[in-house]
DSSP file (Angstrom, degrees, kcal/mol; ACC not computed):
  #  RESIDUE AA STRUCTURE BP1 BP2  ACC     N-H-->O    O-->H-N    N-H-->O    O-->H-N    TCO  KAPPA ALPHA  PHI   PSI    X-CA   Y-CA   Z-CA
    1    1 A X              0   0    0      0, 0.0   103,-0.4     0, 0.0   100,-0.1   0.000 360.0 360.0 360.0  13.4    0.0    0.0    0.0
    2    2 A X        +     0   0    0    101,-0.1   101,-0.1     1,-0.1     3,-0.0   0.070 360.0  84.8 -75.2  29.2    3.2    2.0   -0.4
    3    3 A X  S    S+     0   0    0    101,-0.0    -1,-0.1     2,-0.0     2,-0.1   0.987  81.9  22.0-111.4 -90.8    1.9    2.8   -4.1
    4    4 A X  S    S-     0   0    0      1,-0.1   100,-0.5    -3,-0.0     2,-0.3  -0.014  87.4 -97.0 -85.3 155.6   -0.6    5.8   -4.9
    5    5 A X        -     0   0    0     98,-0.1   100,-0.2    -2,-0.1   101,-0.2  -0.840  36.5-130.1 -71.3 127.9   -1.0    8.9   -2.5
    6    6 A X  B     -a  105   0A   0     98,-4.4   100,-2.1    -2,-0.3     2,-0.0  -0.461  10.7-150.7 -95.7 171.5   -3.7    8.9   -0.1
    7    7 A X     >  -     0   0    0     98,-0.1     4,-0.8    -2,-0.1    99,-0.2  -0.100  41.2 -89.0-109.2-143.4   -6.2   11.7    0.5
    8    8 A X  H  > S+     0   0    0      1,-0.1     4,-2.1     2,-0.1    -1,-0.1   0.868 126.2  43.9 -94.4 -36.6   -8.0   12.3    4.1
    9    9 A X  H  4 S+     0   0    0      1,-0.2    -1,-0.1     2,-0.2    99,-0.0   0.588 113.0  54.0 -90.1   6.4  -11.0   10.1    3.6
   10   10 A X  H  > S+     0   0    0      2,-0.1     4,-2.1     3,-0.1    -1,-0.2   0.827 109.0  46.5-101.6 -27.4   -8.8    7.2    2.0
   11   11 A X  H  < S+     0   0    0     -4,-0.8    -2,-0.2     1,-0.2     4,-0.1   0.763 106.1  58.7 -94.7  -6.9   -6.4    7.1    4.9
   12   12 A X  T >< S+     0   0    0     -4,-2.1     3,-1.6     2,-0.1    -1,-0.2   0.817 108.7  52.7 -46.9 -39.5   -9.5    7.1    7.4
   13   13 A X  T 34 S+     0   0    0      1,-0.3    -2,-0.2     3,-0.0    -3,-0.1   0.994 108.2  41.7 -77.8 -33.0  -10.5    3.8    5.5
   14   14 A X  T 3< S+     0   0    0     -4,-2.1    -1,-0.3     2,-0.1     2,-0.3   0.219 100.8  98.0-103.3  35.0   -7.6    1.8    5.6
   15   15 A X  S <  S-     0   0    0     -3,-1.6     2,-0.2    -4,-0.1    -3,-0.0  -0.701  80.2-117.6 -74.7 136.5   -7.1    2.9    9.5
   16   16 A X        -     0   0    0     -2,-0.3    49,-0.2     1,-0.1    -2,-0.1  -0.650  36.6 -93.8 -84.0 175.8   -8.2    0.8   11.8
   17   17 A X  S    S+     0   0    0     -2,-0.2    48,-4.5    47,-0.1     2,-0.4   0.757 107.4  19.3 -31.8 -47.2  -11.1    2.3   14.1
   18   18 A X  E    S-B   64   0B   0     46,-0.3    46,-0.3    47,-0.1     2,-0.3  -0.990  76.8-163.3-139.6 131.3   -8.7    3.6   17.0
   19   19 A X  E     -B   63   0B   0     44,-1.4    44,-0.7    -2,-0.4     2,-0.2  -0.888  12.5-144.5-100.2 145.8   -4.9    4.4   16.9
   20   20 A X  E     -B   62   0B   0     19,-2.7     2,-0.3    -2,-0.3    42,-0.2  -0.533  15.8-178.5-110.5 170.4   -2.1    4.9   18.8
   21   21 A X  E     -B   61   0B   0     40,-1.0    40,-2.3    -2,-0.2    17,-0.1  -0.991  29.5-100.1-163.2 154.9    0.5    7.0   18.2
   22   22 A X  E     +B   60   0B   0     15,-0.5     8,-1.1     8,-0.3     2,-0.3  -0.425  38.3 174.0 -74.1 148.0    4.3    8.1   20.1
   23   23 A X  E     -B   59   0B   0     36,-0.8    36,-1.8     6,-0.2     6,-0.2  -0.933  27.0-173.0-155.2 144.1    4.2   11.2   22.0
   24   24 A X  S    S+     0   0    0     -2,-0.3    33,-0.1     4,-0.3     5,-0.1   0.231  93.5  33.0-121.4  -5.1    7.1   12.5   24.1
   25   25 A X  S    S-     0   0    0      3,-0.5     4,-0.1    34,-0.1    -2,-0.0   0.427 108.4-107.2-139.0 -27.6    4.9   15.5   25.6
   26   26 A X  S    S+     0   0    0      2,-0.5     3,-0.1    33,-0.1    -3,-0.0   0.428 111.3  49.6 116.0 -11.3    1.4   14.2   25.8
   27   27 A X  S    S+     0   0    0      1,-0.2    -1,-0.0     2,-0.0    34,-0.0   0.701  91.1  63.9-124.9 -70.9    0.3   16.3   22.8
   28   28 A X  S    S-     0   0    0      1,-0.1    -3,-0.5    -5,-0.0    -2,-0.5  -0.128  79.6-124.6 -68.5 156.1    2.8   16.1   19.2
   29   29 A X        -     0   0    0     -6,-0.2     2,-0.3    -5,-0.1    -6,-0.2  -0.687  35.5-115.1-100.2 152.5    2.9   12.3   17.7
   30   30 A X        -     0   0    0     -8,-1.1     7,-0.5    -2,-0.3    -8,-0.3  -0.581  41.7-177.5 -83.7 149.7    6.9   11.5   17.6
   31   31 A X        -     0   0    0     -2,-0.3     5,-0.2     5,-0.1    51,-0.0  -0.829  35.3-153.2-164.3 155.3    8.3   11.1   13.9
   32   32 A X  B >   -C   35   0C   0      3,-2.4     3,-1.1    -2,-0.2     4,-0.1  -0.682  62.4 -77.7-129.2  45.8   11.4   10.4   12.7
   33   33 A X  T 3  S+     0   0    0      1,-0.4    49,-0.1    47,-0.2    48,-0.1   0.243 114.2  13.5 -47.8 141.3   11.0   12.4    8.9
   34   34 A X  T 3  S+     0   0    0     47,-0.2    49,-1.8    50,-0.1    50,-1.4  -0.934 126.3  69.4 -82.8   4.3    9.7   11.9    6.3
   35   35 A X  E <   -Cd  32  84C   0     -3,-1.1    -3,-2.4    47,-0.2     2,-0.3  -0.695  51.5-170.0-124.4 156.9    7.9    9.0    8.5
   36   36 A X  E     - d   0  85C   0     48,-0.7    50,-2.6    -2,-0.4     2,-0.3  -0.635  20.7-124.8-115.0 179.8    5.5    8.9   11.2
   37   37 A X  E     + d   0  86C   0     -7,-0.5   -15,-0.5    -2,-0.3    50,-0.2  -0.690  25.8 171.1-127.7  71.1    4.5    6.1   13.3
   38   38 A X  E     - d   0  87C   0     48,-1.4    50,-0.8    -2,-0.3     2,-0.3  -0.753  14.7-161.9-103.7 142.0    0.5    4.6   14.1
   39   39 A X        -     0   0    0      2,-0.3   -19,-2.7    48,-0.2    48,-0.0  -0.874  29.6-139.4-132.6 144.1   -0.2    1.6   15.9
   40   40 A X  S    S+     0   0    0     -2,-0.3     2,-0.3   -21,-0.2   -22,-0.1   0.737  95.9  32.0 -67.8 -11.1   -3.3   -0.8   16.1
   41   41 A X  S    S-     0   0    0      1,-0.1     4,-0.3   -21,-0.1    -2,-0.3  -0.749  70.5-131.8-144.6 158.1   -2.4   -1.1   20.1
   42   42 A X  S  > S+     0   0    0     -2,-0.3     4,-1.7     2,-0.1    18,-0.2   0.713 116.1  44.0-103.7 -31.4   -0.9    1.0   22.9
   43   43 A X  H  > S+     0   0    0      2,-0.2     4,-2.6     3,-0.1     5,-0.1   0.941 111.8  54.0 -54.8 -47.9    1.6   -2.1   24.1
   44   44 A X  H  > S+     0   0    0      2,-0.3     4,-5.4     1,-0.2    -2,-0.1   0.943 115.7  48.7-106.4 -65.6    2.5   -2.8   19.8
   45   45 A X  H >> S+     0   0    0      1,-0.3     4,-0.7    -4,-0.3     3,-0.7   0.748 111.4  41.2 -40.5 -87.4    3.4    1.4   20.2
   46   46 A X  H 3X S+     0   0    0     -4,-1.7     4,-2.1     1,-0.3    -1,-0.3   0.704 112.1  58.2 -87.7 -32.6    5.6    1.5   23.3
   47   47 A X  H 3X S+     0   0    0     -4,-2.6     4,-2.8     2,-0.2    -1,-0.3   0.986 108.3  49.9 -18.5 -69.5    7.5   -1.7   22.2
   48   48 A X  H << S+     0   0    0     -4,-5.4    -2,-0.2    -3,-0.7    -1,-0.2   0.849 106.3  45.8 -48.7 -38.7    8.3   -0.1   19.4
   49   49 A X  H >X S+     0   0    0     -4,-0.7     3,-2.3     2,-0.2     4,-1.4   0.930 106.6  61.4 -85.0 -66.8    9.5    3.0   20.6
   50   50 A X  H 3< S+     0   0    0     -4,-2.1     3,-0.5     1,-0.3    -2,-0.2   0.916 111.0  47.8 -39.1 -33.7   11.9    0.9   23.5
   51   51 A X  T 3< S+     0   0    0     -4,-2.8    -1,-0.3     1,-0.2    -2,-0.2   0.518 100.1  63.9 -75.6  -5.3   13.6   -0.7   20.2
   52   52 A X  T <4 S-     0   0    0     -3,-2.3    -1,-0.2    -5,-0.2    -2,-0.2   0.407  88.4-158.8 -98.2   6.4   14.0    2.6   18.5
   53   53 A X     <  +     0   0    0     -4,-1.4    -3,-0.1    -3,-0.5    -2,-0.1   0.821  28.4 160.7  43.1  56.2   16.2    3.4   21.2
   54   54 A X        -     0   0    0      2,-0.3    -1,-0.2    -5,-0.1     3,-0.1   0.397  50.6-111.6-118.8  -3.5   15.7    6.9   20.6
   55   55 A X  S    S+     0   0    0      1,-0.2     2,-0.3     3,-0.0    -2,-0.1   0.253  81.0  90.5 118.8 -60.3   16.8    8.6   23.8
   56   56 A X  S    S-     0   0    0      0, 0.0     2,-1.1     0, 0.0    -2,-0.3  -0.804  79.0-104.6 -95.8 140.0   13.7    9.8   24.9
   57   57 A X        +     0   0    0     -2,-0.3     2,-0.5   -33,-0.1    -8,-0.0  -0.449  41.0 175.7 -55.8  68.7   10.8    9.0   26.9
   58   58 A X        +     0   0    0     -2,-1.1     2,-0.4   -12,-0.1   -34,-0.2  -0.526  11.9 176.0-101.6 149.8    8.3    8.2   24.8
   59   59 A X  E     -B   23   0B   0    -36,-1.8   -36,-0.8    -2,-0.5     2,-0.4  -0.825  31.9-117.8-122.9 145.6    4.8    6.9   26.1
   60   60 A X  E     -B   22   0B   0     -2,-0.4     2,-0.7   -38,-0.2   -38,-0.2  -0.727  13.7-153.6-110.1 151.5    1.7    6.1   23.3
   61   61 A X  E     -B   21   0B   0    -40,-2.3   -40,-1.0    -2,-0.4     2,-0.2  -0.928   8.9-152.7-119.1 116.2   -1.5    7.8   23.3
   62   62 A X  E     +B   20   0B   0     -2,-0.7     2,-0.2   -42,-0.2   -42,-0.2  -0.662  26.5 158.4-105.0 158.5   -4.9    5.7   21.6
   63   63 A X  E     -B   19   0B   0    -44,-0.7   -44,-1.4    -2,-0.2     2,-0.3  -0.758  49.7 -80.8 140.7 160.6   -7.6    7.8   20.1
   64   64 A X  E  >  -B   18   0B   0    -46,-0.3     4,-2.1    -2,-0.2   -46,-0.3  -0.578  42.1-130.2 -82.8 126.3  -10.6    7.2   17.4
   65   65 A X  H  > S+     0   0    0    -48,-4.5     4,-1.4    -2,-0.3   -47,-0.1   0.691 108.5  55.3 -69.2 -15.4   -9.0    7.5   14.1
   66   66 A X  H  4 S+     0   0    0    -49,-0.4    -1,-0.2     2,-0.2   -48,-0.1   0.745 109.4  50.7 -80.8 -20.7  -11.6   10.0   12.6
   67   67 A X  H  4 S+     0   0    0      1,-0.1    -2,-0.2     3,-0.0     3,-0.1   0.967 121.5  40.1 -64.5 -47.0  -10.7   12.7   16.1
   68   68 A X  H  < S+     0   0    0     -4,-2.1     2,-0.8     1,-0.2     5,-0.3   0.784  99.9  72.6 -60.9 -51.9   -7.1   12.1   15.0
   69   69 A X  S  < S+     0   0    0     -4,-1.4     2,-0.3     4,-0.1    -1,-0.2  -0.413  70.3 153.4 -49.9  49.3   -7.1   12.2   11.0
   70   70 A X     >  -     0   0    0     -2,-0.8     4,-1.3     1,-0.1     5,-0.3  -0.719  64.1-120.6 -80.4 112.5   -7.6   15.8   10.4
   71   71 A X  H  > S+     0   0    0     -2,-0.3     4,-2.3     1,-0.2     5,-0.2   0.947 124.1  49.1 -20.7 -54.6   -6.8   18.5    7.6
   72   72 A X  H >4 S+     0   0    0      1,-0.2     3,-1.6     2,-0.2     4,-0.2   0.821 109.5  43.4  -7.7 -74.5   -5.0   19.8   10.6
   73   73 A X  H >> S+     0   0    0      1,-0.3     3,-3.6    -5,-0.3     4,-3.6   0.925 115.0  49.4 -57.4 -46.7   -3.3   16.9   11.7
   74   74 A X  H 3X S+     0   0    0     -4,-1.3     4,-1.6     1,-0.3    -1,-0.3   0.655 113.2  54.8 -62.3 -10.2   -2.2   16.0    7.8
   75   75 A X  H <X S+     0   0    0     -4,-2.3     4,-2.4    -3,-1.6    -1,-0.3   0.679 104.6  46.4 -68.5 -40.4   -1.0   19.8    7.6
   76   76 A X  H <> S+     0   0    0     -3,-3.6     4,-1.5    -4,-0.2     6,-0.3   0.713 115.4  48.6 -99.7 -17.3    1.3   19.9   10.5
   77   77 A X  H  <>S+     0   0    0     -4,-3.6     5,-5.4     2,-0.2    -2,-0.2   0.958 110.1  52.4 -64.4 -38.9    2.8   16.5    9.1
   78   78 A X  H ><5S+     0   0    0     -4,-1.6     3,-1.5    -5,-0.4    -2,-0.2   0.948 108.3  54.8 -46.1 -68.9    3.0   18.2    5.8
   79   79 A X  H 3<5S+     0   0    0     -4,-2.4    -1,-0.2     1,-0.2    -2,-0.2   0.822 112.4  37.0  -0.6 -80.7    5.0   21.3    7.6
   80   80 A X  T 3<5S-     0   0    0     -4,-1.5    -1,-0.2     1,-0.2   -47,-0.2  -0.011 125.1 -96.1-123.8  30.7    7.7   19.5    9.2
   81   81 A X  T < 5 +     0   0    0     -3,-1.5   -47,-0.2     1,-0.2    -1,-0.2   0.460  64.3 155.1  93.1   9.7    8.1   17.1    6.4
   82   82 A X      < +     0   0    0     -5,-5.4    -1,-0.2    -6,-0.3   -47,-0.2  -0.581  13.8 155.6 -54.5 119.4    6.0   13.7    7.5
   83   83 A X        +     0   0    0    -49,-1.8    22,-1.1     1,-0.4     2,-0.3   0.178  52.4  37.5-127.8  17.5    5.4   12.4    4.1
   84   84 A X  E     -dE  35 104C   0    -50,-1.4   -48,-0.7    20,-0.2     2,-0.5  -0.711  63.7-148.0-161.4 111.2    4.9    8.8    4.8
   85   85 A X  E     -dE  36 103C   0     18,-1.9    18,-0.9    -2,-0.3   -48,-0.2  -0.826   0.7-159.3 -76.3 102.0    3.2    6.5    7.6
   86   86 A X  E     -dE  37 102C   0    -50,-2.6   -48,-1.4    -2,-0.5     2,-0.3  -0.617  12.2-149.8-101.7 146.5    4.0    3.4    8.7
   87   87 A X  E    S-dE  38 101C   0     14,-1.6    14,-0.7     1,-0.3   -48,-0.2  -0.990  73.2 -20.7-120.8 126.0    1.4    1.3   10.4
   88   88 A X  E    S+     0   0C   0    -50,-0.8     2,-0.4    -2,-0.3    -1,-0.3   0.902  89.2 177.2  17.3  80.8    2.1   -1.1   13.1
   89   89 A X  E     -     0   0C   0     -3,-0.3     2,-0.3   -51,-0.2    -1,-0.2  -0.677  10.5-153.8-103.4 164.7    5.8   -1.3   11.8
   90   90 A X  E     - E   0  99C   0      9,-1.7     9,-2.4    -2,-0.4     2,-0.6  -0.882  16.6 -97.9-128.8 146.7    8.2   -3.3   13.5
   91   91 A X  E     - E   0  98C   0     -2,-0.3     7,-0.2     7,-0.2     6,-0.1  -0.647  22.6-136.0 -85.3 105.3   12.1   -3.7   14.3
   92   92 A X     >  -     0   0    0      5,-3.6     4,-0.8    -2,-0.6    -1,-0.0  -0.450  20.9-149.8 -48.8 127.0   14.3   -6.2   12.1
   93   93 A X  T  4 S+     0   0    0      2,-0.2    -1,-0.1     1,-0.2    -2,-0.0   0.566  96.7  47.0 -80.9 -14.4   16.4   -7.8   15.7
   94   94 A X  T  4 S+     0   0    0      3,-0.1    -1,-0.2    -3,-0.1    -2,-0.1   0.997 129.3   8.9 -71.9 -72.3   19.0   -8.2   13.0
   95   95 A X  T  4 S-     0   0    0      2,-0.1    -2,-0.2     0, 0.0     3,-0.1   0.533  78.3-137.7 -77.9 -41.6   19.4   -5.2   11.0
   96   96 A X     <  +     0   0    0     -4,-0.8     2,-0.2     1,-0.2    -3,-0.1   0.390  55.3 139.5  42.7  25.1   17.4   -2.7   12.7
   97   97 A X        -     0   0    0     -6,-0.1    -5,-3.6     1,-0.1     2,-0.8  -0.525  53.3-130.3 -90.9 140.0   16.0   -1.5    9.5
   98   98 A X  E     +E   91   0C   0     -7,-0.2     2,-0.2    -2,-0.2    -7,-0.2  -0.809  33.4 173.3-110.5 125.4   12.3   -0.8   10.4
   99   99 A X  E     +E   90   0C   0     -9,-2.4    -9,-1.7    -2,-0.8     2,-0.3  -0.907  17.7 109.0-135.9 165.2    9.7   -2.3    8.0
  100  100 A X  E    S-     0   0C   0     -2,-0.2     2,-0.4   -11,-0.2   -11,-0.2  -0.905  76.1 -39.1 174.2-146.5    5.7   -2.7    7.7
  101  101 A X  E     -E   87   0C   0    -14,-0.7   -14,-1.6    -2,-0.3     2,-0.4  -0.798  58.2-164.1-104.9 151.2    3.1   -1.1    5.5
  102  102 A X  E     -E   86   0C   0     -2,-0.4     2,-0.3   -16,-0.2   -16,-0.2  -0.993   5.8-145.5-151.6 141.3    3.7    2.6    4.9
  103  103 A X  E     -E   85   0C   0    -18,-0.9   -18,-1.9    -2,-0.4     2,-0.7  -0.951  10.5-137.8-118.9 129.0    1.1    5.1    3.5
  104  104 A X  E     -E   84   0C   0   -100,-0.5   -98,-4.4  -103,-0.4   -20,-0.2  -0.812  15.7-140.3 -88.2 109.5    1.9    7.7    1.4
  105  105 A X  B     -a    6   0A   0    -22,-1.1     2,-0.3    -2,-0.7   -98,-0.1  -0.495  28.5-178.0 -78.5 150.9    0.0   11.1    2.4
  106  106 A X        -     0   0    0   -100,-2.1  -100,-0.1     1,-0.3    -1,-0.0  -0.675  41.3 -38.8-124.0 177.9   -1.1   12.9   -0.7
  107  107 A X        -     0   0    0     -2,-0.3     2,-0.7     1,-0.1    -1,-0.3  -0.077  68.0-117.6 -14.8 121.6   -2.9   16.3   -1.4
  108  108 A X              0   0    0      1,-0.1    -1,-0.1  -101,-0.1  -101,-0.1  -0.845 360.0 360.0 -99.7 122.6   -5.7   16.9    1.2
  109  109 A X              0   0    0     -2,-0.7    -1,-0.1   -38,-0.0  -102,-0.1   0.329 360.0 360.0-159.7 360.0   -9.1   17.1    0.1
């Protein structure tokens, strides 16, 4: 599903109902540019983030995928250069190269 761009009501559909997401402050989702990070789960989430070894304290935050999914939100990803989302991705124990399905945000409308 890395393929096409998605718009706001095509990445609502292939969300699931409620997502989680990394947060270091309680408010901004953590990203690593160009990608951000959504999870089915709030365990799947904070796993992830103890394997990115990143430094920081980051804790995951679950919400209804239509509050989160916003012009807004896809604006402020747009901004500071999120151009691609991976959902429930996971840590190669090998490599560390992090792989899963990743969504390409397109044009919002």
């Amino acid at each position: 599903m890395s393929g096409a761009a998605l718009s706001l009501d095509a990445l609502i559909a292939v969300l699931p109902p409620q997502i989680w997401y990394l947060t270091s402050n309680g408010d901004a989702m953590w990203c690593r540019r160009p990608y951000g990070f959504l999870f089915s789960n709030g365990p799947a989430a904070e796993a992830f983030a103890a394997s990115m070894g990143t430094g920081q304290t980051l804790f995951a935050i679950g919400t209804d995928t239509r509050d989160f999914v916003s012009p807004e939100m896809l604006a402020g990803l747009q901004q500071t250069e999120v151009t691609r989302l991976f959902v429930d991705p996971q840590i190669d124990p090998d490599t560390g190269d992090v792989h899963g399905t990743i969504l390409r945000l397109g044009e919002i409308h």
